[in-house]
VOBA-1610 file (N, C-alpha, C; in pm, whole numbers, padded with zeros to 5 digits, always signed):
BEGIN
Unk+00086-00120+00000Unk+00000+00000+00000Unk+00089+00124+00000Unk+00080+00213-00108Unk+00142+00354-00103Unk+00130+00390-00040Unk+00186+00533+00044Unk+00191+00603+00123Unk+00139+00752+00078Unk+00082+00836+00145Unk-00022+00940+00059Unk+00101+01019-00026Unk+00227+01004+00068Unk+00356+01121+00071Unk+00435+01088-00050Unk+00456+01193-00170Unk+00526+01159-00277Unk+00660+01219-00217Unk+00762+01120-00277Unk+00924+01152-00302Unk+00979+01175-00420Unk+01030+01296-00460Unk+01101+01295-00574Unk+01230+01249-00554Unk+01279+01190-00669Unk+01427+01115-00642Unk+01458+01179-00770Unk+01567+01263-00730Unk+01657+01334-00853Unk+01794+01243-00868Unk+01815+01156-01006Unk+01933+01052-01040Unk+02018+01171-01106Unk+02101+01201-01040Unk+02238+01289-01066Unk+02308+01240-01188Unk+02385+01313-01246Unk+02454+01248-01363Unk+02590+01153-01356Unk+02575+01165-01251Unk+02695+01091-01212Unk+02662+00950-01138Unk+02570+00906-01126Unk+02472+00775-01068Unk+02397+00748-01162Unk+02377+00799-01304Unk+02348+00752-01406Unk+02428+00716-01497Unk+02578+00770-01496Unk+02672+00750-01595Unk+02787+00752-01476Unk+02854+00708-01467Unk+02970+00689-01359Unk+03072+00815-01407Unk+03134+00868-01320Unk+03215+00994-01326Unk+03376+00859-01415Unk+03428+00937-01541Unk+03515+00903-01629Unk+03466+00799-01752Unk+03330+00702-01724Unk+03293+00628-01826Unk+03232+00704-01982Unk+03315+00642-02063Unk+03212+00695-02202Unk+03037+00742-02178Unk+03049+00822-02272Unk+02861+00844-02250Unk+02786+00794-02393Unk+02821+00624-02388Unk+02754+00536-02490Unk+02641+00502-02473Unk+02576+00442-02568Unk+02426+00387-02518Unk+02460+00282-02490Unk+02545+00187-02444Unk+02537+00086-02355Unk+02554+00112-02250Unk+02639+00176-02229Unk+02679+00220-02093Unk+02576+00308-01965Unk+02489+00436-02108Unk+02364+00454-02046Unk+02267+00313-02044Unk+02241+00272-02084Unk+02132+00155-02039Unk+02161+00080-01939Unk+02315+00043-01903Unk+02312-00045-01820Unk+02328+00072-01668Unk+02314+00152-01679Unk+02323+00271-01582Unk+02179+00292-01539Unk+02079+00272-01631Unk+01954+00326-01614Unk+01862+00170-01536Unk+01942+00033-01583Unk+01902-00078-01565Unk+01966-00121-01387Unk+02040-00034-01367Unk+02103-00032-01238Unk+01989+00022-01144Unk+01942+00176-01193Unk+01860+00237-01121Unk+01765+00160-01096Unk+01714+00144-01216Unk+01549+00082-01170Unk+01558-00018-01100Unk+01659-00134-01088Unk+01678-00187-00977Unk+01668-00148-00869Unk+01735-00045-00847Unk+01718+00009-00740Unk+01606+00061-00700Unk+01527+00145-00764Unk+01389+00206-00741Unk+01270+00124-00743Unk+01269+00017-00804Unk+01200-00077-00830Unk+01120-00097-00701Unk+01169-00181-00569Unk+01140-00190-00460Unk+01061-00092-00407Unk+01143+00027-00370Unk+01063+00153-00270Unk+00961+00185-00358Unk+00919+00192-00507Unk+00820+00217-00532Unk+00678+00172-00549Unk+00708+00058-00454Unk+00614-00010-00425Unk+00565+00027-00275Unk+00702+00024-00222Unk+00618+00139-00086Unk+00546+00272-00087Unk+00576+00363-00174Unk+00556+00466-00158Unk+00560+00523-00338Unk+00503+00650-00335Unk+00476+00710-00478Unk+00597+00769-00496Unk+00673+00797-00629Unk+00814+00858-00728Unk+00775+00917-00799Unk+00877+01046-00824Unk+00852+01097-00953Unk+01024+01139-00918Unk+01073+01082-01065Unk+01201+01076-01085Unk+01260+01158-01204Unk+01324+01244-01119Unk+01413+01323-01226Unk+01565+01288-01256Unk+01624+01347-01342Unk+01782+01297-01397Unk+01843+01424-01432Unk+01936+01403-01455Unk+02044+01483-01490Unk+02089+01500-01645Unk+02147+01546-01724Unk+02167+01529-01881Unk+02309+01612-01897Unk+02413+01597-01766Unk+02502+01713-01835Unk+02627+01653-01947Unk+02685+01466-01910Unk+02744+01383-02006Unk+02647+01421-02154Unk+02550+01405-02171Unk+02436+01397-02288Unk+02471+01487-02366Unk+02381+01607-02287Unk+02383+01715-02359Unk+02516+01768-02414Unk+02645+01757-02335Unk+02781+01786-02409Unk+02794+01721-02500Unk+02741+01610-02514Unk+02784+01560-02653Unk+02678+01542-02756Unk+02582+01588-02734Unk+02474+01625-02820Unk+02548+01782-02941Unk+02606+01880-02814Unk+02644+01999-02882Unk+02739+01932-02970Unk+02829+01866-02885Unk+02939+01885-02956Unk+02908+01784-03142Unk+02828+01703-03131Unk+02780+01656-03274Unk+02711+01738-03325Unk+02655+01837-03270Unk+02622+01953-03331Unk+02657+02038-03443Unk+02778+02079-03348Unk+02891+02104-03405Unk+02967+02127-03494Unk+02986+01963-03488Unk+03094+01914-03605Unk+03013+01866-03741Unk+02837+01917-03752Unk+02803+01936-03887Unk+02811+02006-03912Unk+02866+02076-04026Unk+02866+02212-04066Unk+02787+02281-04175Unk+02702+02151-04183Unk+02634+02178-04310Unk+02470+02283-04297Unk+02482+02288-04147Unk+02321+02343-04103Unk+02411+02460-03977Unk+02347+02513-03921Unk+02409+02605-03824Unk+02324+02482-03647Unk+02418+02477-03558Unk+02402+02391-03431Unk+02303+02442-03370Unk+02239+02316-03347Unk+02108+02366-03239Unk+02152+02387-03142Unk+02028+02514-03097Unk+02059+02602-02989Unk+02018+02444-02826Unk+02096+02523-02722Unk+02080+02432-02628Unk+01925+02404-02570Unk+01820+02474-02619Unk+01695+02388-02580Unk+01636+02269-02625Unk+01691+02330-02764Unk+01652+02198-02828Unk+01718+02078-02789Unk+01897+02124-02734Unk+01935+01969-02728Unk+01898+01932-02581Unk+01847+02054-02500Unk+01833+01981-02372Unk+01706+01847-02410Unk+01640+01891-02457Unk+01492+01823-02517Unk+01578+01707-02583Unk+01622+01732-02659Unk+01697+01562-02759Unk+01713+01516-02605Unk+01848+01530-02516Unk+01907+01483-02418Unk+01783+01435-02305Unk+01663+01477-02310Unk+01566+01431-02178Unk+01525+01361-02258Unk+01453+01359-02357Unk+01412+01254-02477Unk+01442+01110-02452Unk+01590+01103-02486Unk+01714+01016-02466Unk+01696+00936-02315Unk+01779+01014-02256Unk+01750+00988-02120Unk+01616+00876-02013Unk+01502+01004-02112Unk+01413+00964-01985Unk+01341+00830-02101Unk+01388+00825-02199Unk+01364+00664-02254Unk+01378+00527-02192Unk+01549+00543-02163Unk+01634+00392-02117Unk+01548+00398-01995Unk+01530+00518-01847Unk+01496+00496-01749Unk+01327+00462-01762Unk+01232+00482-01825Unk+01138+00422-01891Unk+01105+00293-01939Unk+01188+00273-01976Unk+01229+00094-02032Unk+01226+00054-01906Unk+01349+00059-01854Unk+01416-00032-01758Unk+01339-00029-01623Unk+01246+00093-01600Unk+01155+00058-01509Unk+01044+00026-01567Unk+00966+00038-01644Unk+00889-00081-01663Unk+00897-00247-01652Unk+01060-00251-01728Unk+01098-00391-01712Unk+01108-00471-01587Unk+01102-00367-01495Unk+01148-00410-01336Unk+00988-00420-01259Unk+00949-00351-01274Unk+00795-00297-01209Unk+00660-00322-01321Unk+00600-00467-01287Unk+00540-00500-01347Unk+00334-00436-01352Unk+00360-00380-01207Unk+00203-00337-01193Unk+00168-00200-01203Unk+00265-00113-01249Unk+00255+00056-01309Unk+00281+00023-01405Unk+00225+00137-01492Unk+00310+00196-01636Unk+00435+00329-01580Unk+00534+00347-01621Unk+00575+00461-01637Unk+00573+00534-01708Unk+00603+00673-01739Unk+00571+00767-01830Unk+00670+00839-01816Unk+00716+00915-01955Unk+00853+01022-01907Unk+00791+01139-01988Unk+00835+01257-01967Unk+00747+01353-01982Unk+00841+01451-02031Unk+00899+01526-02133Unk+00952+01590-02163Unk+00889+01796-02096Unk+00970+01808-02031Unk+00932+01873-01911Unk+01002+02072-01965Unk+00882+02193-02014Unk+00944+02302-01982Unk+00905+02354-01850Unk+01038+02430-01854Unk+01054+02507-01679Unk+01078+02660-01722Unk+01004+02737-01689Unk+01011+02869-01690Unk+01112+02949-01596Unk+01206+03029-01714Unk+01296+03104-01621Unk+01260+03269-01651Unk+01379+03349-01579Unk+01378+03492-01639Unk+01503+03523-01735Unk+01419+03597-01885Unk+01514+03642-01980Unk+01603+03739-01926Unk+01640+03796-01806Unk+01704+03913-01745Unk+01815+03822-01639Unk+01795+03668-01631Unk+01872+03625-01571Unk+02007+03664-01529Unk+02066+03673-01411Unk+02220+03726-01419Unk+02298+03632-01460Unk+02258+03476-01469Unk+02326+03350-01496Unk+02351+03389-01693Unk+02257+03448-01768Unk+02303+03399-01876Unk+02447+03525-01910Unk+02504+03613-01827Unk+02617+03675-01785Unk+02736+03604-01724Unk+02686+03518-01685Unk+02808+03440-01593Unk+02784+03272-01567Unk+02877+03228-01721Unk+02804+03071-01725Unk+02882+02987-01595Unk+02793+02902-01560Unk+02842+02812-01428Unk+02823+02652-01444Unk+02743+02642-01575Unk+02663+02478-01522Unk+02769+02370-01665Unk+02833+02306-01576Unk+02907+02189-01641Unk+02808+02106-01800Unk+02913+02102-01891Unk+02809+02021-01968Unk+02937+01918-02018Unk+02919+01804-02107Unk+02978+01773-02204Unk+03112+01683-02127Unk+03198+01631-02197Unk+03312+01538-02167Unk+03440+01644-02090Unk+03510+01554-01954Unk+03559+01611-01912Unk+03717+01646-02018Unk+03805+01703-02038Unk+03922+01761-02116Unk+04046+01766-02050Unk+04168+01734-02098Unk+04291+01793-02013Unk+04319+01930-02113Unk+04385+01997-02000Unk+04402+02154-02003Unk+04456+02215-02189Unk+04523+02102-02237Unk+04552+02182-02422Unk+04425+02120-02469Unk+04355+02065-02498Unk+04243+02018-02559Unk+04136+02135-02497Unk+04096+02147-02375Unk+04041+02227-02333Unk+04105+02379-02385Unk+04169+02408-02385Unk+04242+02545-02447Unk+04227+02584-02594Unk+04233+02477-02665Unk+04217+02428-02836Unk+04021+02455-02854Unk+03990+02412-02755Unk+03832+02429-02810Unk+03757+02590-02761Unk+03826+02608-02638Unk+03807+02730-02580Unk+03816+02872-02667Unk+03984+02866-02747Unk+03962+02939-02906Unk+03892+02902-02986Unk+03874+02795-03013Unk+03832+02767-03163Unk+03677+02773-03127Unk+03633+02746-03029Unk+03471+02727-03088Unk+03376+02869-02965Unk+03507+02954-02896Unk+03455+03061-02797Unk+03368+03003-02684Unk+03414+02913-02649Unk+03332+02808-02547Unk+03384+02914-02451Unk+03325+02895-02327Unk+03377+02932-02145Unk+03391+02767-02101Unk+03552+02776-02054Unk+03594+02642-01977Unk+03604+02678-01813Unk+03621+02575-01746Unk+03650+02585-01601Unk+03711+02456-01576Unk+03755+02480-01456Unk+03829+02351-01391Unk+03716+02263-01339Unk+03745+02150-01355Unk+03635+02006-01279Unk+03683+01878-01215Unk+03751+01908-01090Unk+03795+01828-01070Unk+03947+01833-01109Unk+04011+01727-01151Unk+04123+01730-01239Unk+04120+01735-01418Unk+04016+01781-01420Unk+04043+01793-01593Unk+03958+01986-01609Unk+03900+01985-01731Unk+03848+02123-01782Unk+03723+02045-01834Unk+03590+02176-01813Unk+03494+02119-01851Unk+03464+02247-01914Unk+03313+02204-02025Unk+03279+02347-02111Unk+03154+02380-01974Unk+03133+02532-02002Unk+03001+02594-01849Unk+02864+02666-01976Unk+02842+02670-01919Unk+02665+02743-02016Unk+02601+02799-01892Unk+02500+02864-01913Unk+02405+02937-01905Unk+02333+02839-01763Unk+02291+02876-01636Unk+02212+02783-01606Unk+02126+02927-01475Unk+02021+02970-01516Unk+01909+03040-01502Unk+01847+02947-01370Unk+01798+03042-01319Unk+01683+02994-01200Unk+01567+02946-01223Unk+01519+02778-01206Unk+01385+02766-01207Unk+01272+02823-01162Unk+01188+02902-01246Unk+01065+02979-01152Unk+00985+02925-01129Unk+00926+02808-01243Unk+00833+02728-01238Unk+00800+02617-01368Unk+00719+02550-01335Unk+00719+02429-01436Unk+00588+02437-01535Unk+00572+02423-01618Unk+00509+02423-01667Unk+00391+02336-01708Unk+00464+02167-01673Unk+00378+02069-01684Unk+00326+02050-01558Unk+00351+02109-01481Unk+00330+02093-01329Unk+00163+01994-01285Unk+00074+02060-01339Unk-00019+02020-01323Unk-00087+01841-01386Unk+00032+01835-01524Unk+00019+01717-01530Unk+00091+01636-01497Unk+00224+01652-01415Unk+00288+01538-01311Unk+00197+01517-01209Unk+00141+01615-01171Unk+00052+01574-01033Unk-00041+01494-01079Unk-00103+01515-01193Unk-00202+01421-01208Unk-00220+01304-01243Unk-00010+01271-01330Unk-00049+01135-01368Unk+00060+01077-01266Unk+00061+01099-01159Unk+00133+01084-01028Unk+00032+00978-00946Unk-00065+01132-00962Unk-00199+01070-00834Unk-00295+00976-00915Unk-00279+00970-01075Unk-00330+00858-01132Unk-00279+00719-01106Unk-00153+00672-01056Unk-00065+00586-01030Unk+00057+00549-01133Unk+00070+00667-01209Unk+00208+00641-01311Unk+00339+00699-01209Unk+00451+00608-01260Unk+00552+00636-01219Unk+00597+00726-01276Unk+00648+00895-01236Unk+00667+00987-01366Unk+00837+01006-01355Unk+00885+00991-01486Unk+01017+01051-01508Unk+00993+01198-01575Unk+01041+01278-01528Unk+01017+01410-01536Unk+01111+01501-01530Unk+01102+01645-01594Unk+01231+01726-01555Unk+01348+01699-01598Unk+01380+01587-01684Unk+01522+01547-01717Unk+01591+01692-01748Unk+01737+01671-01679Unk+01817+01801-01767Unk+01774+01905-01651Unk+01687+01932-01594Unk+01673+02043-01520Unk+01536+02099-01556Unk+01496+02054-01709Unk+01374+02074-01789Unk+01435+02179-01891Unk+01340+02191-01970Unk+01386+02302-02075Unk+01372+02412-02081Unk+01453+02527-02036Unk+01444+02669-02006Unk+01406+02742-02154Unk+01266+02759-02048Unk+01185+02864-02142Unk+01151+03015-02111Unk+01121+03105-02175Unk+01092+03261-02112Unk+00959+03263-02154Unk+00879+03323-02046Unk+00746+03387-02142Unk+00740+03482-02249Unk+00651+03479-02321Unk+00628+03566-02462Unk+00505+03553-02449Unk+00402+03635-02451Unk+00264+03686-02466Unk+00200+03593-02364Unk+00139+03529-02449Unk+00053+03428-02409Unk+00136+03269-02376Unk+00270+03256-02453Unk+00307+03117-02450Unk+00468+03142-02391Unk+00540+03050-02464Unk+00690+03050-02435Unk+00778+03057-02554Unk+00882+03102-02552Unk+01010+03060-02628Unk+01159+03035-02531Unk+01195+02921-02625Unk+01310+02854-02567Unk+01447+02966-02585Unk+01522+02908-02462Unk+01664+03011-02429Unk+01771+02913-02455Unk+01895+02995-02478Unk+02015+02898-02467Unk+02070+02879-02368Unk+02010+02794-02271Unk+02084+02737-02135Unk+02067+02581-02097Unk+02127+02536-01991Unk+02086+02417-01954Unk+02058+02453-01750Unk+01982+02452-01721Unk+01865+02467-01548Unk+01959+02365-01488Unk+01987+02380-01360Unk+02075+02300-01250Unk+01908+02175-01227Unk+01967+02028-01258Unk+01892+01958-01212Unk+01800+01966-01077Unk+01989+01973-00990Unk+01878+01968-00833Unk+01810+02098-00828Unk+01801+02161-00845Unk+01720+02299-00850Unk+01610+02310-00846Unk+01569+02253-01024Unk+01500+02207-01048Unk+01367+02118-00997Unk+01475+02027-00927Unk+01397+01914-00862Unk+01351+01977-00702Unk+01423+02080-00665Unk+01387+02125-00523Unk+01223+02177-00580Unk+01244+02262-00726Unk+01114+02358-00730Unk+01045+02265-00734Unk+01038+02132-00796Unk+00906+02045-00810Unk+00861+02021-00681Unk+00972+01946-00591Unk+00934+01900-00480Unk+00830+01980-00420Unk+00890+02108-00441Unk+00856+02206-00352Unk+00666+02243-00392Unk+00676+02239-00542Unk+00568+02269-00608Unk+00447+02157-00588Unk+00493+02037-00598Unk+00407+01924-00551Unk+00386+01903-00427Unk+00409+01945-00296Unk+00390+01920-00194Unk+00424+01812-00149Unk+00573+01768-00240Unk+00626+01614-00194Unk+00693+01618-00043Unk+00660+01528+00019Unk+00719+01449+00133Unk+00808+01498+00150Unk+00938+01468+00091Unk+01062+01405+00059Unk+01151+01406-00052Unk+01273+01491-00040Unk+01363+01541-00194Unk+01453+01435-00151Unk+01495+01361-00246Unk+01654+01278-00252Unk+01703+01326-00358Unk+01806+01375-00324Unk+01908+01357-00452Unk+02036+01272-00451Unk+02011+01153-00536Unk+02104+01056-00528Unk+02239+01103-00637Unk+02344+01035-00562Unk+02471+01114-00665Unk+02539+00961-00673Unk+02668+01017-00669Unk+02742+00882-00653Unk+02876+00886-00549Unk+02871+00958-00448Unk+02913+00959-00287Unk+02786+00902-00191Unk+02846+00882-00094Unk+02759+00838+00049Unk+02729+00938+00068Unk+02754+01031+00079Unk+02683+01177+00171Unk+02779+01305+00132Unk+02710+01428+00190Unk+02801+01556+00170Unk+02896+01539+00298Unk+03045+01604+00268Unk+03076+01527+00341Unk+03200+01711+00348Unk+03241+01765+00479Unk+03328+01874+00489Unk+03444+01845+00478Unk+03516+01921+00374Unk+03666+01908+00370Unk+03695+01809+00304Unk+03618+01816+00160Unk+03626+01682+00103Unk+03748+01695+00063Unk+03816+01529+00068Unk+03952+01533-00042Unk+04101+01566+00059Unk+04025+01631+00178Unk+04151+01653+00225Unk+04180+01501+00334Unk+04280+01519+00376Unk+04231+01395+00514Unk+04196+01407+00612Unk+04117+01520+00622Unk+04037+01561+00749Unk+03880+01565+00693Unk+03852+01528+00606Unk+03685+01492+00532Unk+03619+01402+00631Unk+03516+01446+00643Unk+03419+01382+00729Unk+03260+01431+00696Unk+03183+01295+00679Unk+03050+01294+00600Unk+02976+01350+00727Unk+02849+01422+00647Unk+02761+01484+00739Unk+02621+01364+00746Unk+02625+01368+00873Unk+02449+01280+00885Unk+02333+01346+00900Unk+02314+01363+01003Unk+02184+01452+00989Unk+02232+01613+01064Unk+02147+01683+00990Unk+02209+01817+00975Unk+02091+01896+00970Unk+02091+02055+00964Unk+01977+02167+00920Unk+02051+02231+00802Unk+01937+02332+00776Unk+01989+02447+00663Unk+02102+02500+00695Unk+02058+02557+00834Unk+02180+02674+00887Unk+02328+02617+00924Unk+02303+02468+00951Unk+02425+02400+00962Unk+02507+02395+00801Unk+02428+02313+00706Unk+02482+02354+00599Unk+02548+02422+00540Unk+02483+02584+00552Unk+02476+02705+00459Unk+02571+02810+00567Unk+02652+02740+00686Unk+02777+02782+00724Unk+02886+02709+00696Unk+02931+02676+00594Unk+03021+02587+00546Unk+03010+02619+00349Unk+03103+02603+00277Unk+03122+02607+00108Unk+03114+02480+00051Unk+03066+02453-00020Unk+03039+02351-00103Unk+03053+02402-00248Unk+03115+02327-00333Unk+03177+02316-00484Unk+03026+02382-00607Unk+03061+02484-00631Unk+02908+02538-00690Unk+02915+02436-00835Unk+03024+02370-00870Unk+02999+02218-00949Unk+02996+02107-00942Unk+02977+02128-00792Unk+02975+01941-00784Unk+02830+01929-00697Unk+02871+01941-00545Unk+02817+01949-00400Unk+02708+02046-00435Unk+02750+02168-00429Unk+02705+02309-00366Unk+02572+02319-00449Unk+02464+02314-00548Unk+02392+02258-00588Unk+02265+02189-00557Unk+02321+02053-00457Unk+02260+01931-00412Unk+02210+02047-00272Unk+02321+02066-00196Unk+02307+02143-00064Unk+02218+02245-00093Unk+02226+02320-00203Unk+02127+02454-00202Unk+01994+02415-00244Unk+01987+02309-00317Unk+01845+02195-00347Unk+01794+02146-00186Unk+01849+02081-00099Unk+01792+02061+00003Unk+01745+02136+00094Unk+01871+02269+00076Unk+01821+02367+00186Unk+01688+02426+00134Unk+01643+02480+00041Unk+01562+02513+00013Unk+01393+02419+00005Unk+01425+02291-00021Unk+01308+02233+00042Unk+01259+02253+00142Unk+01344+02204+00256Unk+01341+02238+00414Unk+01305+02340+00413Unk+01406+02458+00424Unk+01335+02588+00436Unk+01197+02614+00396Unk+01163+02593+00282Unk+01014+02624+00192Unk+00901+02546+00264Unk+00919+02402+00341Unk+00820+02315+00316Unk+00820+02273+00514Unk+00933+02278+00579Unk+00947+02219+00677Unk+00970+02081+00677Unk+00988+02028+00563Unk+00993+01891+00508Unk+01137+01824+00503Unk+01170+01701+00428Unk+01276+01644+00436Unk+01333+01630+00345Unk+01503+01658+00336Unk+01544+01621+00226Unk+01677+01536+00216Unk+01724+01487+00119Unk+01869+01344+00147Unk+01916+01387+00044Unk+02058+01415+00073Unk+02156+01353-00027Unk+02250+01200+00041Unk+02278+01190-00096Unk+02369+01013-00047Unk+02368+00934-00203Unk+02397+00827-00193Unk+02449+00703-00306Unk+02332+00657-00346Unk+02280+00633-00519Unk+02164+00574-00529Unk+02166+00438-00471Unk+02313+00380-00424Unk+02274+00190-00337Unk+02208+00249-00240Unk+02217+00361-00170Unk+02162+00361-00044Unk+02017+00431-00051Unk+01929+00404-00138Unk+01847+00477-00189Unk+01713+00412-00042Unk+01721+00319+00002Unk+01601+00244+00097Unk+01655+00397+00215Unk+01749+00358+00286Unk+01795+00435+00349Unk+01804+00583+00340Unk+01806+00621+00230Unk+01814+00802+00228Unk+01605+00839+00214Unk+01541+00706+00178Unk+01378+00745+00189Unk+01377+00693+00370Unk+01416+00618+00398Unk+01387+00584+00546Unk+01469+00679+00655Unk+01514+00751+00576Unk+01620+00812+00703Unk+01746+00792+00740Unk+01857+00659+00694Unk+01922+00579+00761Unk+02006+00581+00714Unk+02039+00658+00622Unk+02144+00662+00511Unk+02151+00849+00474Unk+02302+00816+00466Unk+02328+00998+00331Unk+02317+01118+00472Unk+02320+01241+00411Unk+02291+01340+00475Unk+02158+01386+00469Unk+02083+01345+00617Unk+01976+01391+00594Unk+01952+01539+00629Unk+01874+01623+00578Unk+01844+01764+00649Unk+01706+01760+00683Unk+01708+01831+00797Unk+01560+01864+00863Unk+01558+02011+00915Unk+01404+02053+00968Unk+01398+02141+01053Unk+01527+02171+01131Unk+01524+02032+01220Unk+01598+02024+01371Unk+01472+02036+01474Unk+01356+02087+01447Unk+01242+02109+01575Unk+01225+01993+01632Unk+01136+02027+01717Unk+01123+01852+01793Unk+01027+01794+01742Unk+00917+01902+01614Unk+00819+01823+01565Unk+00891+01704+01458Unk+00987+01751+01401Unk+01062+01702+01281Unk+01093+01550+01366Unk+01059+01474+01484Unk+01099+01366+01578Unk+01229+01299+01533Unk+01309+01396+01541Unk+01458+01310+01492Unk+01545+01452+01551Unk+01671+01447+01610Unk+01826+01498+01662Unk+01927+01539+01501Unk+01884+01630+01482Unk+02001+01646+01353Unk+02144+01676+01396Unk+02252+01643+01358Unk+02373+01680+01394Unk+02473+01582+01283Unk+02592+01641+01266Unk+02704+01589+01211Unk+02728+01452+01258Unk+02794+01387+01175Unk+02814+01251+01215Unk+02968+01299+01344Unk+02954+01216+01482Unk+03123+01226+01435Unk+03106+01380+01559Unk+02973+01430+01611Unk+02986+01552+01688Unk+02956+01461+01847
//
């Protein structure tokens, strides 16, 4: 028996495609055939609506773009749309294949931003295959890309605008509370601006978890996970004084820096549930996916009140 309380589970791009693997279609399928394994189970406890990530995709959507020269490259809405297309297919398949008594549905999802954005001034959001520093330098002239550091390699950055709102909104809820499993939002959704009465598409790609906070937030879900591919947020990553956070608040959080390309993101996705809803939110590992819906796993954030019936604090205090 479901539970009245929906959870959105946002699959990070990096728990869909492993951080350094090709971004093949085998490699996505057997990534997406992982998940639904995984989701398979809890969604029998309780109602999903599952979003993803598209930033492996979409980089290489542009970059075949690109390298036709015979047409001028589609602008990035369109490929966010190819890339959720894509995407929210394999995870479609592969949960149906797993979960025999729903249908799923994937929903090619616009999200309304503002054309005055300060983001499309100052690109931040990772796309495309990671680079070492002359390859990255070689494309940076030649094609006027903006690069940044990622980790140990160079990645290309774009445009990534504030979700204001969704547009399909009204029909996730409905084919939610009809009993479809919805894949939704892939990519962050497709950043659109208003024009009169309707929309036109922008050249950006929307921060997934963001994204997925506004839905949560917009649906009155339960419960935000955003699954990555670490156990938890964790301070001082990398150094040898790193230590994962367990249960935690906003304000605990949001006194501390987190990587505005990796971490920092996930953290500003949770804080903002909480904050908005008084509700709950997880980051952690999609294996630990039972655990980050039960509590028992990842970094959970809460209130901290005593209605919230749980002690938030650092692991390790």
């Amino acid at each position: 028996m479901k539970s009245d309380g929906t959870a959105v589970v946002a699959l990070g791009g990096n728990a869909l495609l492993p951080r350094g693997e090709a971004p093949e279609a085998a490699a996505q399928l057997r990534a997406a055939r992982r998940a639904a394994e995984t989701l398979a189970p809890v969604a029998e406890a309780r109602r999903l609506v599952v979003t993803h990530g598209n930033g492996p995709q979409v980089g290489l959507l542009a970059l075949m773009s690109d390298a036709y020269e015979a047409v001028a490259p589609y602008p990035l809405d369109v490929l966010d749309a190819e890339s959720a297309g894509q995407i929210g297919y394999v995870i479609e398949l592969e949960l149906d294949n797993a979960i025999d008594d729903r249908d799923t549905v994937a929903l090619i999802t616009r999200v309304v931003v503002r054309e005055d954005d300060p983001a499309f001034d100052d690109p931040t959001k990772f796309i495309g295959p990671v680079y070492d520093r002359d390859a990255a330098g070689v494309l940076e002239r030649e094609r006027g890309w903006t690069i940044r550091p990622d980790g140990d390699g160079f990645r290309r950055v774009v445009p990534s605008p504030e979700p204001r709102s969704i547009v399909q909104l009204p029909a996730i809820r409905r084919l939610s509370e009809s009993g479809f499993l919805v894949v939704c939002a892939g990519g962050g959704g497709i950043p659109v601006v208003e024009q009169g009465s309707g929309h036109r598409g922008v050249e950006a790609v929307i921060d997934k978890d963001l994204c997925s906070a506004r839905l949560a937030i917009d649906l009155e879900a339960e419960l935000l996970v955003l699954a990555t591919d670490v156990d938890a947020v964790y301070l001082d990553w990398g150094s040898a004084g790193q230590r994962a956070i367990g249960q935690t608040t906003p304000e605990r959080l949001r006194s501390s820096d987190f990587p505005a390309g990796s971490m920092g993101p996930k953290v500003e996705a949770a804080c903002r549930m909480v904050e908005t809803t008084g509700r709950r939110a997880a980051i952690g590992s999609l294996e630990d996916l039972p655990g980050l819906l039960d509590g028992s796993a990842g970094t959970q954030v809460g209130t901290g009140s005593p209605a919230a019936g749980r002690s938030f604090r650092e692991k390790g205090d």
